[in-house]
BATI-818402 format. One line per 10 residues: their letters; for each residue x, y, z of C-alpha. Coordinates in pm, whole numbers, plus 50000, padded with zeros to 5 digits. Layout:
! BATI-818402
a	X/Y/Z; ...
***
This chain:
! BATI-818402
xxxxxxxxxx	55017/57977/41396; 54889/58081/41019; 54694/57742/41020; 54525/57850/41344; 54475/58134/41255; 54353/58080/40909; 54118/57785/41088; 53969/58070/41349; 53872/58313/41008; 53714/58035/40837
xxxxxxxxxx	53511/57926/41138; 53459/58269/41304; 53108/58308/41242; 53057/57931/41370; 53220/58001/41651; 53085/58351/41734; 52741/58230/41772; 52824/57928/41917; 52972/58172/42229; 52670/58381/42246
xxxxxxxxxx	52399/58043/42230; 52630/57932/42553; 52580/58280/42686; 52228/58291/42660; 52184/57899/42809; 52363/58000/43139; 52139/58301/43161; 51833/58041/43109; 51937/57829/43354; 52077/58050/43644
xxxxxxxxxx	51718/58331/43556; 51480/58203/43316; 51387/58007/43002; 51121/58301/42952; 51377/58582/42960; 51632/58410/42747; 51314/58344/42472; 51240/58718/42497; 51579/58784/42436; 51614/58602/42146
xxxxxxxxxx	51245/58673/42000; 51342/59079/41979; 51685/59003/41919; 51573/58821/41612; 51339/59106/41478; 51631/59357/41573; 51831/59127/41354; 51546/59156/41112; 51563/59551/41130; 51951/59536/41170
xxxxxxxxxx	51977/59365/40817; 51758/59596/40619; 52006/59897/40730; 52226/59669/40647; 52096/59634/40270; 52137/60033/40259; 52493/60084/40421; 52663/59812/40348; 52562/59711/40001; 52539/60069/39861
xxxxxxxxxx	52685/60319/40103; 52303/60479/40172; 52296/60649/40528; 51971/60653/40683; 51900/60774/40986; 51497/60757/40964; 51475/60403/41012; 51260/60464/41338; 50970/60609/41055; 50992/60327/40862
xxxxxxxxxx	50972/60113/41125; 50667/60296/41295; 50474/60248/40947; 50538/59860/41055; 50315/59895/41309; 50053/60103/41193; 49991/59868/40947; 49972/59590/41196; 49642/59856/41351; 49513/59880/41029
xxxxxxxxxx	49489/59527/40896; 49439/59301/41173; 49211/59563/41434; 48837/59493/41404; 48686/59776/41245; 48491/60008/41433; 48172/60066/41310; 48038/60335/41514; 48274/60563/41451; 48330/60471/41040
xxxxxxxxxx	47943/60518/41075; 47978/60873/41241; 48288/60995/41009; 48401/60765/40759; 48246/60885/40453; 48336/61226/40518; 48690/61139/40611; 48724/60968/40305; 48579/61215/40085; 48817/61519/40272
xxxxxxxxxx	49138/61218/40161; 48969/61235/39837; 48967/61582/39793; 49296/61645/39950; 49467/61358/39670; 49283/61513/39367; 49387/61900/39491; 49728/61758/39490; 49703/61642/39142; 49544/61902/38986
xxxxxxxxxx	49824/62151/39116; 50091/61925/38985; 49912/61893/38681; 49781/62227/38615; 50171/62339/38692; 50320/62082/38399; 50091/62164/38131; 50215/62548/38213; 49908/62715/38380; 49925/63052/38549
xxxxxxxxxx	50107/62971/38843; 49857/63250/39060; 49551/63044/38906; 49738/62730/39023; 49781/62917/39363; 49440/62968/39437; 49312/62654/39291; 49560/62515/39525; 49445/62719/39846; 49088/62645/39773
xxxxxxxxxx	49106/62294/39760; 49303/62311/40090; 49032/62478/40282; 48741/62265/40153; 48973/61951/40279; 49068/62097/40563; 48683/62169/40656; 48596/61843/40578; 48876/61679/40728; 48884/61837/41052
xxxxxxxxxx	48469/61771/41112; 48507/61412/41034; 48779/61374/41244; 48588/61544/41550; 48299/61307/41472; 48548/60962/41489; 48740/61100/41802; 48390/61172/42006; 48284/60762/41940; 48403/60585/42291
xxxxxxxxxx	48706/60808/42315; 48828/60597/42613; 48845/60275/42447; 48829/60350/42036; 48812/60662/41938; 48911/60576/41573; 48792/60399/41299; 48959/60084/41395; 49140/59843/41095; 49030/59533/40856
xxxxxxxxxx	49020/59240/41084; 49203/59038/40834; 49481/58768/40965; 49758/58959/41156; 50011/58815/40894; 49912/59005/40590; 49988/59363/40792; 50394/59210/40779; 50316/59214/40380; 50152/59538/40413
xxxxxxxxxx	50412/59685/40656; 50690/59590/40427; 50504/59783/40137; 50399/60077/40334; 50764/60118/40448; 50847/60072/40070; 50610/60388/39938; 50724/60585/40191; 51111/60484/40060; 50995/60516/39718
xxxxxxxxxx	50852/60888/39744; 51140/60941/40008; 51419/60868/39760; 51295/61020/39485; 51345/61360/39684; 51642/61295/39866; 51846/61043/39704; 52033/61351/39472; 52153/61480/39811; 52525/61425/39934
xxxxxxxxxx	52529/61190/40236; 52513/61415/40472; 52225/61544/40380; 52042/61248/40284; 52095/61141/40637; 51962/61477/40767; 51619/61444/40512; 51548/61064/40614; 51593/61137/40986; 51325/61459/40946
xxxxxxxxxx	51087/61311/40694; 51096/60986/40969; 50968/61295/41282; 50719/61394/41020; 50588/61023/41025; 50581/61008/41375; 50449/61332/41438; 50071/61260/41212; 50083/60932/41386; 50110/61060/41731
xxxxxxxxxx	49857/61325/41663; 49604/61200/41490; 49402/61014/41677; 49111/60947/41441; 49396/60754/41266; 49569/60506/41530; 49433/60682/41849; 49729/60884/41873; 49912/60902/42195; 49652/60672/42373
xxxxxxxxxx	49762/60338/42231; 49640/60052/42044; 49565/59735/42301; 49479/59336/42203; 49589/59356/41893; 49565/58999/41751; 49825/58755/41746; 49939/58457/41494; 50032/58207/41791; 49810/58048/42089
xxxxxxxxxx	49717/58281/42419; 49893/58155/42696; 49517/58141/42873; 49443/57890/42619; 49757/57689/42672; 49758/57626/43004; 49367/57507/42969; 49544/57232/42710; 49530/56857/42851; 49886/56790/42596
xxxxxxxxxx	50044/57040/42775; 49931/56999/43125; 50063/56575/43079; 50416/56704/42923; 50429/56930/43206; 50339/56652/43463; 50582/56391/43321; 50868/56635/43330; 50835/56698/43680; 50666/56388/43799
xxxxxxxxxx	50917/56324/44051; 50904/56633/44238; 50457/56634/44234; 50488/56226/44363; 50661/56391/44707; 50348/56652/44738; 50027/56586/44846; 49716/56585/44620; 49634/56962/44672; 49962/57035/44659
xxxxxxxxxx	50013/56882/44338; 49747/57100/44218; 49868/57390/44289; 50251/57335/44212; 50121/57202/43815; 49923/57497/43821; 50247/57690/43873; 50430/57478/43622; 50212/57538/43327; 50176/57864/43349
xxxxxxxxxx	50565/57920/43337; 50565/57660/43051; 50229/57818/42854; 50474/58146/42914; 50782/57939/42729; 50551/57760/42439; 50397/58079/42319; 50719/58237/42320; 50912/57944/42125; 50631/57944/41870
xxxxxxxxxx	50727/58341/41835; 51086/58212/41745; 51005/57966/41487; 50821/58247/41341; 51078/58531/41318; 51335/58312/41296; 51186/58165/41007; 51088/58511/40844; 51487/58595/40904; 51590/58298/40742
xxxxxxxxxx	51442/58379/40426; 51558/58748/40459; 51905/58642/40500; 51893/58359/40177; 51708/58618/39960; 51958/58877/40061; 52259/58664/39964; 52097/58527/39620; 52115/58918/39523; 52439/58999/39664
xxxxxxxxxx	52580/58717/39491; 52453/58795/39164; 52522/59009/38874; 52304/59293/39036; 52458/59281/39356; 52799/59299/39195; 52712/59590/39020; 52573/59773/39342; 52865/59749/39500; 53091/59837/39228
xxxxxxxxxx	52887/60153/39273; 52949/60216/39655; 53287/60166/39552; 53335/60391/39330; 53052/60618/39163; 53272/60799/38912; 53367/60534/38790; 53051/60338/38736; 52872/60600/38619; 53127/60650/38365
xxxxxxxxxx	53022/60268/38230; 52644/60389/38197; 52539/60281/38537; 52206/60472/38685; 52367/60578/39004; 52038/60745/39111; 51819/60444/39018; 52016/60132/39178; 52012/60390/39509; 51661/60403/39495
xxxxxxxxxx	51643/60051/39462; 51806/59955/39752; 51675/60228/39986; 51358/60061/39904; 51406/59713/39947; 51603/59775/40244; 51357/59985/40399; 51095/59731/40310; 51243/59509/40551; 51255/59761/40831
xxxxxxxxxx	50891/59782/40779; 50837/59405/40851; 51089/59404/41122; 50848/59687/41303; 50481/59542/41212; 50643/59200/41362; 50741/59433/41656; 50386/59544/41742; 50308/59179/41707; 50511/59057/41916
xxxxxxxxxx	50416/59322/42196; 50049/59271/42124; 50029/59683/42136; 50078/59975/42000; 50251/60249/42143; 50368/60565/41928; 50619/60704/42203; 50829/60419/42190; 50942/60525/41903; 51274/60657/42009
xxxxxxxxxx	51566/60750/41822; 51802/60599/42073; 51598/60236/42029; 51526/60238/41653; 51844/60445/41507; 52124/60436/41761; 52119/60099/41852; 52025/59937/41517; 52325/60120/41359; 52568/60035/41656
xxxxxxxxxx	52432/59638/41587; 52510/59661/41227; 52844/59855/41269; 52963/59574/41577; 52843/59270/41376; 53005/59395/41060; 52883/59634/40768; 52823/59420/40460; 52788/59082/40627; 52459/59008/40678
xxxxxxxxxx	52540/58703/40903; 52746/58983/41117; 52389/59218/41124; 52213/58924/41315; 52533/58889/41547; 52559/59221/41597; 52165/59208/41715; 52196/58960/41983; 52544/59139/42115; 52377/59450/42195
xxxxxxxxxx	52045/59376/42239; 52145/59085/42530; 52391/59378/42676; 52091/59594/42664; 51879/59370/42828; 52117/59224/43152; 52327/59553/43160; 52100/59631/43443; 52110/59271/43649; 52475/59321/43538
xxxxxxxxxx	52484/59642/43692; 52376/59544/44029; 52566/59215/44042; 52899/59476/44025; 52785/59712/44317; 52672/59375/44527; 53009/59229/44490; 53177/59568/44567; 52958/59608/44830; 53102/59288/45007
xxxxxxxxxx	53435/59450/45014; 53327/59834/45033; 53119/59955/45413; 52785/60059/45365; 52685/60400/45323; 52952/60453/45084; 52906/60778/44842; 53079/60683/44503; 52904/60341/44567; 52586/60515/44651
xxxxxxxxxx	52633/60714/44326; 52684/60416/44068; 52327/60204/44267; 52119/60505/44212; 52248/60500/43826; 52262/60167/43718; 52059/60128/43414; 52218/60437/43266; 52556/60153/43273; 52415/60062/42928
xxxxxxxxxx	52447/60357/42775; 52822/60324/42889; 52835/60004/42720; 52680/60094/42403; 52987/60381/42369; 53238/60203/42504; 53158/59864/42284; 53177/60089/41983; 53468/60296/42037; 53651/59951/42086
xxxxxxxxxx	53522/59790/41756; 53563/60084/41575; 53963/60100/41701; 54013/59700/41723; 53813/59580/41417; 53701/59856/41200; 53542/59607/40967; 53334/59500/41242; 53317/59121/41429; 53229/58943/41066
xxxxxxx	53365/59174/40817; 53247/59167/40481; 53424/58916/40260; 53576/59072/40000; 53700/59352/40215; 53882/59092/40458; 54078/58976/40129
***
């Protein structure tokens, strides 16, 4: 019994997502190949997300609760870089918008300055105020000028056009300034408060990106954004494609007659363009995760990583040895929020769109926390299981849903009430699961599915 059960902790993780890569076959081959992909593809950048929160709580003990901010600046910079620019309206009000950011920077400055060197604070004041109301003049014309250009379809002054991959760099940086100016403020707080300061300075992101509209059009969305794999338009014009698609079912088209077999290989490639685009998605996260995952293991595993968590651990006592408590926080609030910044610009990517209201606590706090908590605080292997647990539940708690009342409606006469009750409300089931999954790790297996290491000895 110890050898088996000494066997099942060494080969847990093995075996863990071994049962979830069965899991998601049967759903391929009992729905489709194109829902499992999608499954995996934002399970993957969940994972992505899942493991920079990761970074924060379980290396260092670091609470954040404004990961849906950091994640928004993800895709912002995804509009930003890769968006053709649009000259009409950088024509109409770009200079002046940049000149009222210029101003508005060096008014900033000069107040901080002004304030060190030990200046009248009332001269500071109104050098302060002035400033404001020259920017704000400025600012709010050349905004009115951008928003006027083609409001229907731009409306703002559009992005770089450069290669879609170099807004994943810039996402991860973005998220990291933000982090950077973040911790410096908040990262003296007890964790209470730190969590209360992340999750408000994250609305205050959301809130200038959502109104703003001279920025990233605001409420009205971003469409086409480029993409770093083929369009499935283009795929299913490929001759490669169309011949792997023929051979594969070239017993079924050899029944059909010639217009037949037109239209059924029609059919064909365009599920399989669906499935190709979608795989090369997978390579590409998965990929991107891979290196994550190695990078974030080198560190843990070294002399640096040792020392972080020595400091979770215990703070007294570390900062008793000379340790900058303050300064290794910072640290890892920024790398870790780095990586939520990726995670989101490859978000956007994926979706090919923008959309500022998705931004939703319950999406980009809630379930990212429950996914790191389930798979196992500290494990970073146990952040990417966690990912595909919840986010597959998420996904099929619906189909799961009605596959429950079907079967109870086989043994239950129509026109039942409670029955009635529980159709109507479905999809709320996986909000249900979400609480009830965590309420049993948390009881069960505290530590989570793949507990950290050292903790399990």
């Amino acid at each position: 019994m110890n050898n088996l059960n000494t066997f099942w902790q060494a080969n847990k993780a093995i075996a863990c997502f071994t049962i979830m890569g069965l899991i998601l076959l049967f759903v391929g081959l009992n729905q489709s190949w194109a829902l499992v992909l999608g499954i995996i593809n934002l399970s993957l950048i969940s994972a992505i997300m899942a493991l920079g929160v990761n970074i924060q709580w379980g290396y260092a003990g670091l609470f954040n609760v404004g990961i849906m901010g950091f994640a928004a600046l993800g895709g912002v910079s995804v509009v930003l870089i890769a968006q053709q620019p649009v000259t009409e309206a950088i024509d109409a009000g770009g200079m002046k918008m940049l000149f009222a950011l210029i101003l508005g920077v060096a008014t900033i400055a000069a107040g901080v300055l002004l304030n060190r060197r030990g200046v009248n604070k009332w001269l500071v004041s109104v050098i302060v105020v002035i400033g404001y109301l020259f920017t704000r003049y400025y600012f709010s014309e050349a905004a009115d000028l951008i928003e006027k250009v083609d409001p229907a379809i731009t409306g703002y002054l559009g992005g770089f056009g450069l290669p879609v991959a170099f807004s994943w760099v810039v996402g991860g940086l973005a998220a990291a300034g933000a982090a950077w100016w973040i911790g410096k403020i908040t990262l003296g707080l007890r964790t209470d408060y730190l969590a209360i300061a992340t999750l408000g300075i994250s609305e205050i992101i959301l809130y200038v990106i959502k109104n703003e509209d001279w920025f990233v059009r605001g409420l009205k969305n971003v469409y086409g954004l480029p993409r770093p794999v083929p369009y499935e338009v283009d795929m299913q014009k490929s001759e490669w494609l169309q011949n792997i698609v023929a051979w594969i079912h070239r017993s079924e088209l050899q029944l059909l007659s010639q217009s037949d077999q037109i239209d059924k290989l029609g059919d064909y490639v365009r599920g399989a363009s669906v499935v190709f685009v979608k795989l090369s998605y997978s390579g590409l996260i998965l990929l991107i995760l891979v290196a994550f995952i190695l990078l974030s293991n080198l560190a843990l595993n070294s002399p640096w990583g040792r020392k972080v968590r020595a400091i979770r651990d215990n703070e007294v006592a570390a900062s008793a040895m000379g340790k900058n408590i303050k300064r290794q926080h910072l640290q890892i609030f920024v790398l870790g929020s780095a990586i939520v910044g990726v995670a989101g610009a490859l978000l956007v990517t994926y979706d090919g769109i923008f959309i500022p209201t998705a931004y939703q606590p319950l999406r980009f706090t809630f379930l990212i926390w429950v996914m790191v908590i389930l798979g196992g605080s500290g494990n970073n292997l146990g952040s990417v299981l966690g990912a595909f647990i919840i986010w597959f539940i998420w996904i099929q708690s619906g189909p799961m849903g009605l596959w429950v009342v079907e079967m109870l409606g086989n043994y239950i006469q129509e026109g039942n009430a409670p029955l009635e009750f529980i159709e109507n409300r479905v999809h709320y089931l996986r909000l249900v699961f979400m609480g009830t999954i965590l309420l049993l790790i948390m009881r069960f297996s505290p530590g989570g599915i793949l507990p950290e290491k050292n903790k399990e000895l």
